[in-house]
N, C-alpha and C positions, 0 to 999 in steps of 0.2 A: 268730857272736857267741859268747865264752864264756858258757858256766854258771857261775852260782853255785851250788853246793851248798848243800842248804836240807833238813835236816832240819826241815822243816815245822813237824811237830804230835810230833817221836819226845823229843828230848834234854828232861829236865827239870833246865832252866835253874835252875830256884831249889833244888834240890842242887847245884848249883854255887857260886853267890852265896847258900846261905841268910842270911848275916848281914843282908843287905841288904834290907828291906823292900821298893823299889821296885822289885827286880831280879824279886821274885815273879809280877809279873805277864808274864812272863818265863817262866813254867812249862812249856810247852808246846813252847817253837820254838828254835832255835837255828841260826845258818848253819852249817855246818859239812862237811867233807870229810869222805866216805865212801871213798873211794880208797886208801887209806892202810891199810895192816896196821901197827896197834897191834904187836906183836910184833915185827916185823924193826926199827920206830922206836924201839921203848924204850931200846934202847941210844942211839939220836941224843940232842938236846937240843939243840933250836929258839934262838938268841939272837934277841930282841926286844926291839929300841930300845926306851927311852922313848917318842921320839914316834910309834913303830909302836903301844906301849900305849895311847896317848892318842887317836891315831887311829882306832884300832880299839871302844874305849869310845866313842866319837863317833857312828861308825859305828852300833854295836850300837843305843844312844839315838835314832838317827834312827830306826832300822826298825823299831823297837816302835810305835808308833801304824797304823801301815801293817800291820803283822803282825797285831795286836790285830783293825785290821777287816776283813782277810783272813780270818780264821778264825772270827771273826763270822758273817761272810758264808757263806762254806762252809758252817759248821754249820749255818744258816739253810736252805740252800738242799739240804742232804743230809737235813737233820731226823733227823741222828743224830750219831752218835759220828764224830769225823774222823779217817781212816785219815794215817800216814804218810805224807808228803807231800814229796819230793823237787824240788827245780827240775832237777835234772840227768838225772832220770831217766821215762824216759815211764813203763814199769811202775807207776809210784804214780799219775802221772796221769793214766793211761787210761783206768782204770775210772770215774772223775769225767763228773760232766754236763760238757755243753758249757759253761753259765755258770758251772760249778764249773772248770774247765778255765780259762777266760778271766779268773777270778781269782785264781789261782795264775800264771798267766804275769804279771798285770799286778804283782803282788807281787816276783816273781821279779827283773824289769827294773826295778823300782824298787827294789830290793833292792842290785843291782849297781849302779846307778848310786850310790846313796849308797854305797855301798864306796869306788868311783871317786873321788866326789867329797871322800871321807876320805883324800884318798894314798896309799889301800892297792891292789893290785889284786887281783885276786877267787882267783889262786892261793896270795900270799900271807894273805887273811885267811882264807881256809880253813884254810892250815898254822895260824895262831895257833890257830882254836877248835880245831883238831884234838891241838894241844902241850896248851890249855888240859885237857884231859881227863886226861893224863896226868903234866903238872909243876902242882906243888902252889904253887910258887913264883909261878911267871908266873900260873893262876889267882889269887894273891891280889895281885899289881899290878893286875889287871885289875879285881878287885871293888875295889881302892880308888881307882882312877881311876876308875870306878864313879859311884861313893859321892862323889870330891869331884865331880865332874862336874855331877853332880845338886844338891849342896848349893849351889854356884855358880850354876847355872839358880833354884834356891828363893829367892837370897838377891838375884836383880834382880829 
């Protein structure tokens, strides 16, 4: 089975989308590709479709409620501060209890399946959050698909 890369608890999400209110809650987690050296890509530049934007905002919207009580959970169950938190990596999750353990994996798989089930698959939405970091461009399609996204779910 692949991995989804899952900066857990590391990437703060709402310096990314600060404009966006609801993206706030968002602070903590972000999926994203660790794989990748920043430096030999800076000269690349990722083209992403439209509806890879649109899909991938989809995506990100599904996993937030799931992520929110994953880290709930955890912190609950650590009774501290939550370490960095990898799906692809056992080193982050090793040192976790075992029910701490079992809910990062159940996040993880539901994580990737909403990917999946957004059109994307889990190597190309990691390249996105991974471009997102570094093109200024494509982070701001994304906060504004975002942002309609969300307005369109407020306004049924």
């Amino acid at each position: 089975m692949k991995k989804i890369d899952n900066l857990f608890f590391r990437i703060n999400i709402q310096q990314l989308f600060l404009p966006i209110c609801f993206i706030a809650t968002l602070s903590t987690t972000s999926i994203i590709s660790s794989s990748y050296n920043l430096s030999v890509r800076a000269a690349e530049s990722l083209i992403v479709s439209n509806s890879e934007v649109t899909n991938y905002a989809q995506a990100v919207l599904a996993m937030e409620p799931g992520r929110k009580a994953a880290f709930q959970t955890i912190k609950s169950l650590m009774g501290k501060e939550v370490p960095q938190i990898f799906c692809n990596s056992a080193d982050t999750i090793g040192s976790l209890s075992i029910d701490a353990k079992k809910v990062v994996v159940n996040y993880c798989n539901a994580s990737q399946k909403i990917v999946e089930a957004n059109h994307l698959t889990i190597e190309r939405f990691n390249r996105i959050t991974q471009e997102i970091l570094v093109n200024d461009t494509l982070k701001q399609q994304i906060q504004n698909e975002l942002s309609r996204l969300q307005k369109n779910v407020g306004s049924h």
